[in-house]
N, C-alpha and C positions, 0 to 999 in steps of 0.2 A: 563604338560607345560602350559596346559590353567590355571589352580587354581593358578600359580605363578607369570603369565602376569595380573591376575585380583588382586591377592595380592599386586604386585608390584602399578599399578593405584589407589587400596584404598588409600595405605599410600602414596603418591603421591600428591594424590587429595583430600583426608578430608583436611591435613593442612590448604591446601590454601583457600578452601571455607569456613573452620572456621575462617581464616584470612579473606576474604571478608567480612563474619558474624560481625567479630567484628568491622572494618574498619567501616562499616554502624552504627551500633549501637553507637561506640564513637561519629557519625559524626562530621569530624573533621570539622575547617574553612574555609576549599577551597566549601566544600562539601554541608554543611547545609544547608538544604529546609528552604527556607523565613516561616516565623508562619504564621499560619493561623490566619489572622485579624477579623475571628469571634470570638478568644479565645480572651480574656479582658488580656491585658498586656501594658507595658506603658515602653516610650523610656529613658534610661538616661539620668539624667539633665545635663550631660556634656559629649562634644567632643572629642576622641584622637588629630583631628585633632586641635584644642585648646594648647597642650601641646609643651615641647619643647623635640629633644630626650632624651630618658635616663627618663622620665619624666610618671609617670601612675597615674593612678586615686585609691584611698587608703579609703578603710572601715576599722579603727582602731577597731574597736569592735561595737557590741550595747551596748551602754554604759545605756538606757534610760532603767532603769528593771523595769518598772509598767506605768499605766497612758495612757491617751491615746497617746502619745508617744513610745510604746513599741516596736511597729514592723515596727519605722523607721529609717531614719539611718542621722549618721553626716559625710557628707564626705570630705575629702580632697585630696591633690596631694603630690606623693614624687617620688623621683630621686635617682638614683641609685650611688653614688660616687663610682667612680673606684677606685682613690687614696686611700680611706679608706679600699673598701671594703665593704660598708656597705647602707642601705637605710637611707634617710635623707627628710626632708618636709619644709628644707630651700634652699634658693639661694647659698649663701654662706657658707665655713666654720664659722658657728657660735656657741661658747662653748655650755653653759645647754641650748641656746634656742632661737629663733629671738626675739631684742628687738623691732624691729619696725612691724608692720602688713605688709608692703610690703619685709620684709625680707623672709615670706611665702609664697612658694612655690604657692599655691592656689588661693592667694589675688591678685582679680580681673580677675578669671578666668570667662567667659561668665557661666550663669545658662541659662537652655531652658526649656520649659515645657514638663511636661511628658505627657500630655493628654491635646484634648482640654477639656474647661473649662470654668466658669465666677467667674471674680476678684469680690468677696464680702465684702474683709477689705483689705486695705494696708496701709501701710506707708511709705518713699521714704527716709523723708531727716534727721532724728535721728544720732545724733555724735556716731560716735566707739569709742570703746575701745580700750586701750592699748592693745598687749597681754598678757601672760602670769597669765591667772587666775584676770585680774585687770579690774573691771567694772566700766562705766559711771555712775556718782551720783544718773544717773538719773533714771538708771533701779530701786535700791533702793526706790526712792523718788516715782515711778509708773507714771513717765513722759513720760517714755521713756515706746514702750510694750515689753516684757520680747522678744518677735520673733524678736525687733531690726527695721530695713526696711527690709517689709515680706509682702506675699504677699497670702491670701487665698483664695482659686477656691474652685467652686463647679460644679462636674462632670455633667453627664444627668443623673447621678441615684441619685443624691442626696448626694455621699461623698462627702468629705471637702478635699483637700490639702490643705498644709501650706508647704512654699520654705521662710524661716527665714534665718536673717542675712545678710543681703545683706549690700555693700558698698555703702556710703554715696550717695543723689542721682543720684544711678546708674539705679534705676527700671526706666522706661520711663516716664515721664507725662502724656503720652496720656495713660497709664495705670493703676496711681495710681494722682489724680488729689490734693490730698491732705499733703501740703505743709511745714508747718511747721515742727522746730526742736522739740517740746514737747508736748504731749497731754495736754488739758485744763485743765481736771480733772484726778487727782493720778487714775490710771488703772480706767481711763473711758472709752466708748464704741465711741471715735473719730474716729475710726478705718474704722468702717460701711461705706460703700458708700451707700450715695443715688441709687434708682431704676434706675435713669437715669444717675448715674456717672460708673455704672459698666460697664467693656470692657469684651466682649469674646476674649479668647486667643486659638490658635490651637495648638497642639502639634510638637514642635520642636521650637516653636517660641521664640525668646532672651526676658530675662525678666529683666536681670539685670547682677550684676558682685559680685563673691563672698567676703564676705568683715568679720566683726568682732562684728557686734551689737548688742543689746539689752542684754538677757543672755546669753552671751559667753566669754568662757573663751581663745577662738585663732580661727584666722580664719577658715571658714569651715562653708561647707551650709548644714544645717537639714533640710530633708523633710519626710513628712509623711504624712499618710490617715487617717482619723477618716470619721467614719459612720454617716449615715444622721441625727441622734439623736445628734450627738455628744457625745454619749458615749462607744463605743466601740475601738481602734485602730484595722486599717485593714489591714492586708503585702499587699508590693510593688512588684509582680512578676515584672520583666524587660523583654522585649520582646527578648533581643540578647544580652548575654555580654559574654567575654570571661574572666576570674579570674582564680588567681593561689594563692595559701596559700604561705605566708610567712615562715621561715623555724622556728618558732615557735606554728605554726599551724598545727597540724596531721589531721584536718577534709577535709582539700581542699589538693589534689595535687600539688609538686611543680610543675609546669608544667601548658602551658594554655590548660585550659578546658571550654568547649559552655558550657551555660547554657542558655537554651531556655525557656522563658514564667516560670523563674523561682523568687524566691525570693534569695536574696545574702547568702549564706553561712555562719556561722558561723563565727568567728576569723579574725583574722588579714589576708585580703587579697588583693592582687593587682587588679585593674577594666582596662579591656581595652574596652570602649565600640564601637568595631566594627561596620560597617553599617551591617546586612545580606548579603549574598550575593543573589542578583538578586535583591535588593532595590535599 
């Protein structure tokens, strides 16, 4: 009788403690312990609370295969059409594409900083582009710099961020003090601030709005890390996002999944960048 009351309690009681087991280990988003702010991680450049419903934050791919560009990302927003069925990264039903830059889902969505920082090259007030693959004369001619109005920090260890593409002056003044639509000279180094024109910026702080400039071919903000050399590109772990794979994508779950003090996934996935909880 006794061997059968303790048989009966194993099969009982393993399930559910490997189901507790597992429950911790997924930890889901009600659950998740805040990161530990001694590990080097850095917050999303953009808000859920930014979006409208129906509305996520979208890594299309790493499109950038070499260069010190490599392990960073282009991001933008898309919305989910019920009537279709289908995901979309316009406002409107529009055929093969937006003809205008604010027909984009993204354009003029707030950028924030991922780390503090200090602003070492900007530029603010450079004209966009059309969309769809159509560049300003001027990116060509090197009037314009290829990052568009951009804006690049350097951490306290010495890496570089670059948050490229911003809308027309949308970056602050008080943070990019330099003014003009064209640089002086075809890709010259106007970019540089003065020792005494450069602002410290803290993480989370608004830097600007997303827009369509320099080399781009449709709205969408690039950011990325290069090393204090400036020769290496460095991955972007995010301190807290939650992403789910698109249903063309078999590396991510469809389903939201935390990813902590991680770098983004692979393929086509959706970004909801949650606060932590207990932040």
């Amino acid at each position: 009788m006794l061997n059968r009351i303790v048989t009966f309690l194993t099969l009982a009681l393993v399930p559910l403690l490997l189901g507790l087991v597992w429950a911790c280990s997924t930890a889901p988003p009600g659950t998740t312990p805040p990161p530990d702010p001694s590990e080097k991680a850095f917050s999303f450049p953009g808000r859920v609370e930014d979006l409208e419903e129906q509305e996520v934050w979208f890594r299309r791919k790493r499109i950038h295969r070499g260069g010190i560009q490599r392990l960073g990302y282009d991001l933008t927003t898309i919305r989910f059409d019920e009537e279709s069925g289908a995901w979309t990264r316009f406002r409107h039903k529009i055929g093969a594409g937006g003809a205008k830059n604010a027909d984009w889902l993204v354009y003029g969505q707030p950028v924030y900083a991922i780390a503090d920082a200090e602003i070492t090259n900007c530029w603010r007030n450079a004209p966009e582009n059309p969309p769809n693959g159509k560049h300003h004369p001027g990116v060509a001619a090197g009037t314009i710099p290829k990052s568009g109005n951009s804006l690049m920090t350097t951490l306290s260890n010495g890496d570089r961020v670059l948050y490229a593409h911003f809308m027309t002056g949308t970056i602050p003044e008080y943070l990019c003090p330099l003014e003009a639509e064209f640089m002086d000279v075809p890709n010259g180094l106007n970019t540089v601030l003065d020792e005494d024109q450069r602002s410290p910026i803290h993480r989370g702080q608004f830097l600007g709005r997303v827009g369509n400039s320099g080399q781009s071919s449709n709205p969408h903000l690039h950011v990325h890390i290069q090393n204090s050399t400036n020769t290496q590109p460095v991955g972007i772990p995010f301190e807290f996002l939650r992403v789910y794979g698109l249903k063309d994508n078999p590396t991510v779950p469809a389903r939201w999944t935390v990813f902590t003090r991680a770098e983004l996934p692979p393929g086509r996935i959706a970004i909801d960048p949650a606060t932590p909880p207990g932040r």
